[in-house]
MIKENU-663694 format. One record per residue: residue number from 0; z, x, y of N, C-alpha, C in turn; residue in three letters. Coordinates in Angstrom, 1 decimal. Layout:
<atoms>
{NUM {Z X Y} {Z X Y} {Z X Y} ALA}
...
</atoms>
This chain:
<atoms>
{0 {-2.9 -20.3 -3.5} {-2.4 -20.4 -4.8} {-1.9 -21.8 -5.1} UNK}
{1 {-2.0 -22.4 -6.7} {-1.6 -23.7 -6.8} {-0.4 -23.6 -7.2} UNK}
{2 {0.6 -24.9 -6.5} {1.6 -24.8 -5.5} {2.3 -25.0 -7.4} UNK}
{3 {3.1 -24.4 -7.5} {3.9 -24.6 -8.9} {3.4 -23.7 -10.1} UNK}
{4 {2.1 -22.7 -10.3} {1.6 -22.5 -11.0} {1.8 -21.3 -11.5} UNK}
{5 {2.9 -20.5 -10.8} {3.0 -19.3 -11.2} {4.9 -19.3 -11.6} UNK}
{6 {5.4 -18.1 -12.0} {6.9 -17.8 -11.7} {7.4 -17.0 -11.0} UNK}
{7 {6.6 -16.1 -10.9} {6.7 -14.7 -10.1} {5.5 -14.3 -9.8} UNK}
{8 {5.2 -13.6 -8.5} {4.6 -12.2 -8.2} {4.7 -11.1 -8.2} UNK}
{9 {4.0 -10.5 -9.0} {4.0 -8.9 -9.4} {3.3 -8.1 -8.3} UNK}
{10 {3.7 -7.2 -7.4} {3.1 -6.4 -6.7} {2.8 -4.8 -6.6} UNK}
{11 {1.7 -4.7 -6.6} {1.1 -3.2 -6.8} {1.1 -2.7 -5.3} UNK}
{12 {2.1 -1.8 -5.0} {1.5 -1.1 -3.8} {1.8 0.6 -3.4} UNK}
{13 {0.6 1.0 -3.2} {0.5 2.8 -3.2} {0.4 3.1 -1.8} UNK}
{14 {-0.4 2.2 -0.7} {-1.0 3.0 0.1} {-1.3 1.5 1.5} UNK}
{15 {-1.7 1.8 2.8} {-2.4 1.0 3.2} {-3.5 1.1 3.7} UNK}
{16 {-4.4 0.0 4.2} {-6.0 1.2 5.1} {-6.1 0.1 6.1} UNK}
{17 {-7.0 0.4 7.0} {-7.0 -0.3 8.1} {-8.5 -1.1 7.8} UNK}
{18 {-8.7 -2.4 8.0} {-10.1 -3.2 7.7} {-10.8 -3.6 8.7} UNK}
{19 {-11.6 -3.6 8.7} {-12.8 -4.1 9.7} {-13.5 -5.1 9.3} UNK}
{20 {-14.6 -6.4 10.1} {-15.3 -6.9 9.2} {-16.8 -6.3 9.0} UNK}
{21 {-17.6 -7.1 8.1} {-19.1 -5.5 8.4} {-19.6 -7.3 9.1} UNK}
{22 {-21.2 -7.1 9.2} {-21.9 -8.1 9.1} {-22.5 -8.5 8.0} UNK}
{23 {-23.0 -8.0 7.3} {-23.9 -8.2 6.2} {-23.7 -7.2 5.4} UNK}
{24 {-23.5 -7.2 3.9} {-23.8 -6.7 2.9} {-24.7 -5.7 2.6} UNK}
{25 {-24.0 -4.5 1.9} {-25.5 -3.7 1.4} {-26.2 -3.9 0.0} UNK}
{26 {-27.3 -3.7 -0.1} {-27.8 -4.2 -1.4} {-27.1 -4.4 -2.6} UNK}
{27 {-26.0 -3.9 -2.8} {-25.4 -4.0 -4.1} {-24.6 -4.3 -4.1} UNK}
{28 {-24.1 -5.5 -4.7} {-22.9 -6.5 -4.6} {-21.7 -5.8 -5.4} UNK}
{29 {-20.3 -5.5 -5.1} {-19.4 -5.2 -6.2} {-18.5 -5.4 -5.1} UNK}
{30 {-17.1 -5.2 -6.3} {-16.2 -5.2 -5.7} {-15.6 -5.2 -3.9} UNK}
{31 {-16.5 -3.5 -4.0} {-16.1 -3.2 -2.6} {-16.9 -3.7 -1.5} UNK}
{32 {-18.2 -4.4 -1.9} {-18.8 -5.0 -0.6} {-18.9 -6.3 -0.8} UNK}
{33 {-18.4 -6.8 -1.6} {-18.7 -8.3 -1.7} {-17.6 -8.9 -0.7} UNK}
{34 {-16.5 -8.2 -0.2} {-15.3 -9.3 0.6} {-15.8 -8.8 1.9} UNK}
{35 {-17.3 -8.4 2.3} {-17.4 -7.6 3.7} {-16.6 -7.3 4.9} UNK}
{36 {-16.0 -6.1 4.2} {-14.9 -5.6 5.0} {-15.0 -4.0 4.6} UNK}
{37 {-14.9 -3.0 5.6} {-14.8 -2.3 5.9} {-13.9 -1.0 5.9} UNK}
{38 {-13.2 -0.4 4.6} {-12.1 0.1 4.9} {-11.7 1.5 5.1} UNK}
{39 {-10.8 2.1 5.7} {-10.8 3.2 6.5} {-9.0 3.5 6.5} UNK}
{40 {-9.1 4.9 6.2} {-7.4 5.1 6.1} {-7.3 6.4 7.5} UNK}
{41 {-8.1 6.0 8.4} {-8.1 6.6 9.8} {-8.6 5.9 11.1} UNK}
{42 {-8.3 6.2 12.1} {-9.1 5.3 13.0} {-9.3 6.6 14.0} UNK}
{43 {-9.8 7.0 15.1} {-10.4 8.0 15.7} {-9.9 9.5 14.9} UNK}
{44 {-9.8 9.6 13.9} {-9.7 10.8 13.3} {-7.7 10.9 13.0} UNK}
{45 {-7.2 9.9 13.6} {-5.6 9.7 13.6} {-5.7 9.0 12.2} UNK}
{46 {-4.9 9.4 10.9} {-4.4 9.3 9.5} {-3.4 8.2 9.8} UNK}
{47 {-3.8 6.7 8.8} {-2.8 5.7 9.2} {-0.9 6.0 8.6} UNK}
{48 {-1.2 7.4 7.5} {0.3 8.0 7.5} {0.2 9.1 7.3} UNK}
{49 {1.7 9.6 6.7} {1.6 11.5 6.3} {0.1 11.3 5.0} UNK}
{50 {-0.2 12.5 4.8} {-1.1 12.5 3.6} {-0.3 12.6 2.2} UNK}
{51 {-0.8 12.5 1.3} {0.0 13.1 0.0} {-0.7 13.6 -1.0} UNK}
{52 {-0.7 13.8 -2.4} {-1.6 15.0 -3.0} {-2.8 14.1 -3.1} UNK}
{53 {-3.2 12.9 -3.3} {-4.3 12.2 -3.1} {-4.7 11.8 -2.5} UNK}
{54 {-6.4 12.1 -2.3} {-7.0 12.0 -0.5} {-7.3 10.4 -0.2} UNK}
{55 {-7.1 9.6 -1.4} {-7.0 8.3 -0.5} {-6.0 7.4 -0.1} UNK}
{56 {-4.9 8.3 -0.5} {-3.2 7.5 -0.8} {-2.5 8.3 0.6} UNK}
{57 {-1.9 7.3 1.3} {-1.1 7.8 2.6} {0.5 7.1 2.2} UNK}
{58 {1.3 8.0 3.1} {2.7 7.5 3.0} {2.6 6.5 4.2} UNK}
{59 {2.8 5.0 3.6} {2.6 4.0 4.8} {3.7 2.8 4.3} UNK}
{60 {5.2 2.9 4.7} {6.0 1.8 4.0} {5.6 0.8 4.8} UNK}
{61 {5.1 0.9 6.0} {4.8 -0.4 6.8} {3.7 -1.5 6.5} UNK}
{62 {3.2 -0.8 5.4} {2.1 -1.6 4.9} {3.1 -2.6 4.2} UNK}
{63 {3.5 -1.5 3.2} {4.7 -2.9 2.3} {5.0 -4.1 3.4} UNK}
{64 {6.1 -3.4 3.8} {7.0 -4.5 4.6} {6.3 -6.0 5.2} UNK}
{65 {4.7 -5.5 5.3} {4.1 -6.4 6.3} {3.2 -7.7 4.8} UNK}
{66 {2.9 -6.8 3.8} {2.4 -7.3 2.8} {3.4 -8.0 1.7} UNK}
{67 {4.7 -7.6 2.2} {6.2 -8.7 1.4} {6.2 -10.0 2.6} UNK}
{68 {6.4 -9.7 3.8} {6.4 -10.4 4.8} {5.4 -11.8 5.1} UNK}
{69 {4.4 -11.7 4.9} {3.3 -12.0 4.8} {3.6 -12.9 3.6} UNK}
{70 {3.5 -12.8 2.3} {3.2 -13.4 1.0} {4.3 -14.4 1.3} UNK}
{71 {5.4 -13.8 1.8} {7.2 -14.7 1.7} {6.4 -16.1 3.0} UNK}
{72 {6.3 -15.6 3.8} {5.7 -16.4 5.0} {4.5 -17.6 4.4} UNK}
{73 {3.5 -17.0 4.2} {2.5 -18.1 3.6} {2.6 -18.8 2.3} UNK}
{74 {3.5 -18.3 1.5} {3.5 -19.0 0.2} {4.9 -19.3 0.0} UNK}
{75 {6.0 -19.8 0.7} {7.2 -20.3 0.9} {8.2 -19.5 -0.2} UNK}
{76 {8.3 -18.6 0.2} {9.1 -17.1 -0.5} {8.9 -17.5 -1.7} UNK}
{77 {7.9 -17.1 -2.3} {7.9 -17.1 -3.9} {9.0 -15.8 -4.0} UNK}
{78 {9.6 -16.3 -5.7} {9.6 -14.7 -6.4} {8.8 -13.7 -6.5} UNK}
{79 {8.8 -12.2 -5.9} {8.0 -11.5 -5.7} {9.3 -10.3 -6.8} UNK}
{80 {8.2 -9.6 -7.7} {8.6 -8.0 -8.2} {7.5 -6.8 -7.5} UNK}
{81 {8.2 -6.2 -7.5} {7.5 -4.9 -7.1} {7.2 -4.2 -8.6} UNK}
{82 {6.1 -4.5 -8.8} {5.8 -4.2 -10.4} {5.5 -2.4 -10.5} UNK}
{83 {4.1 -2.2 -9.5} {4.1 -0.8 -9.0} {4.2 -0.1 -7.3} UNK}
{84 {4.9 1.5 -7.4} {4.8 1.9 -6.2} {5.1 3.1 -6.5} UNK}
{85 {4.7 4.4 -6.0} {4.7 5.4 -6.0} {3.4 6.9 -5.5} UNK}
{86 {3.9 7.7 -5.7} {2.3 8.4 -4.8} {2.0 9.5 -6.0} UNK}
{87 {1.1 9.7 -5.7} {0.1 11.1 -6.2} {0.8 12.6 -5.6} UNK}
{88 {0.5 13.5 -6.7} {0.8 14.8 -6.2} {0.3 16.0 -7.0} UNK}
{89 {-0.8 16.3 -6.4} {-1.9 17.4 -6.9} {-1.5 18.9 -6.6} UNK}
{90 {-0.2 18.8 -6.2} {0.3 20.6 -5.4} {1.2 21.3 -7.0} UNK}
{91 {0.9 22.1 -7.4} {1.8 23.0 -8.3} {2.7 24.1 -7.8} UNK}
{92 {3.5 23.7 -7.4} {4.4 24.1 -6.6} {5.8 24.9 -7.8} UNK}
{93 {6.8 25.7 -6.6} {7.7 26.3 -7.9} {8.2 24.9 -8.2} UNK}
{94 {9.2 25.4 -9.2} {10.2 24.4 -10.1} {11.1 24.0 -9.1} UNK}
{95 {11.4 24.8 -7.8} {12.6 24.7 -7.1} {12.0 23.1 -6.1} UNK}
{96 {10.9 23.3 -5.9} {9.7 22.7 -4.8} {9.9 21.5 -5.4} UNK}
{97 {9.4 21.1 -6.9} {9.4 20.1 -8.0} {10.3 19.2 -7.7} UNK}
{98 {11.6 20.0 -7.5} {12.9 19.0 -8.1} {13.6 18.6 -6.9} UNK}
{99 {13.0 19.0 -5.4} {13.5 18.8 -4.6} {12.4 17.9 -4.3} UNK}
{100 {11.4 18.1 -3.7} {10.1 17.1 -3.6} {10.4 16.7 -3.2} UNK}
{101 {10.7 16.8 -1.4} {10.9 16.2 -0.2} {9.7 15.1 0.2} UNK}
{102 {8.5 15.6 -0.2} {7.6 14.2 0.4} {7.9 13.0 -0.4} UNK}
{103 {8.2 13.1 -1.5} {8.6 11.9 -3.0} {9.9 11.0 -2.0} UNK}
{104 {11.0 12.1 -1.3} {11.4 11.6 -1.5} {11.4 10.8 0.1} UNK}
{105 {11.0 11.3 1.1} {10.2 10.5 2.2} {9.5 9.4 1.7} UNK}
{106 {8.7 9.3 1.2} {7.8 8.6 0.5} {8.8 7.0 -0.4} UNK}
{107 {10.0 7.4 -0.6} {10.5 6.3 -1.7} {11.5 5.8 -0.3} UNK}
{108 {12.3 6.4 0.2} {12.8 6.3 1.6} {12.4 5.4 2.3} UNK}
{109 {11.4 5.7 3.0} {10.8 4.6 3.2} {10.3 3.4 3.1} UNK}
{110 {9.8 3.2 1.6} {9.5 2.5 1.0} {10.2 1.3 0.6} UNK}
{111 {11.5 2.0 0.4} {12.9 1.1 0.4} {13.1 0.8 1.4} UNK}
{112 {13.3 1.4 2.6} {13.6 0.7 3.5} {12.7 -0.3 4.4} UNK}
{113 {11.6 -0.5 4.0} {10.5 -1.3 4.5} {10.9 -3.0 3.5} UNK}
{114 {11.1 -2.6 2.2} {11.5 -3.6 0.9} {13.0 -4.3 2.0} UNK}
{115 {13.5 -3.5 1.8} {15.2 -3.9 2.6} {15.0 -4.8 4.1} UNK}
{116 {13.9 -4.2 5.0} {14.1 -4.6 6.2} {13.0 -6.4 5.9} UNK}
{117 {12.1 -6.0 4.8} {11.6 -7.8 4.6} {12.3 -9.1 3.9} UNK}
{118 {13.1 -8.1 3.3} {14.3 -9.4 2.8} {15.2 -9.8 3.6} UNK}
{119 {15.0 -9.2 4.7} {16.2 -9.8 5.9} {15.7 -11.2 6.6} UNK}
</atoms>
């Protein structure tokens, strides 16, 4: 990034996956094969967190922590916001299930505390 050019970073984070590099490209250039890399939210059949109502979103705060970490480290602690963060949930469950929504609240839990343990 050029060094002065911004004020803040805005950060999107739902999920994390594990990358590989490929060798070569498959015929059709887009988004997802143009950075040839490889991505995978498992490695021998082990899920890189709990699951949640969406099959490609895992509860993973460690992704955060390492992707706050990271940005603060290479780009001399910019201002960073956490613009988005939150999970999916496809289960219709009772009202009682709803309002207690224990994985939400695993899920924010951790989340926070991954935010907390990178500002240290």
């Amino acid at each position: 990034m050029l060094k002065g050019s911004f004020d803040y970073l805005g950060l999107n984070y739902y999920t994390g996956n594990y990358a590989a590099h490929i060798l070569s490209r498959s015929g059709n250039i887009s988004s997802t094969t143009d950075n040839m890399v490889r991505l995978s939210t498992e490695i021998k059949g082990v899920p890189i967190g709990k699951p949640t109502g969406v099959s490609i979103f895992f509860v993973y705060p460690k992704g955060l922590h390492d992707l706050l970490v990271y940005t603060k480290e290479r780009y001399n602690n910019p201002t960073i916001y956490i613009t988005e963060n939150g999970m999916g949930d496809s289960k219709n469950g009772t009202i009682k299930q709803a309002i207690e929504d224990p994985l939400r609240v695993y899920f924010y839990n951790g989340h926070l505390q991954a935010v907390h343990q990178a500002i240290k």
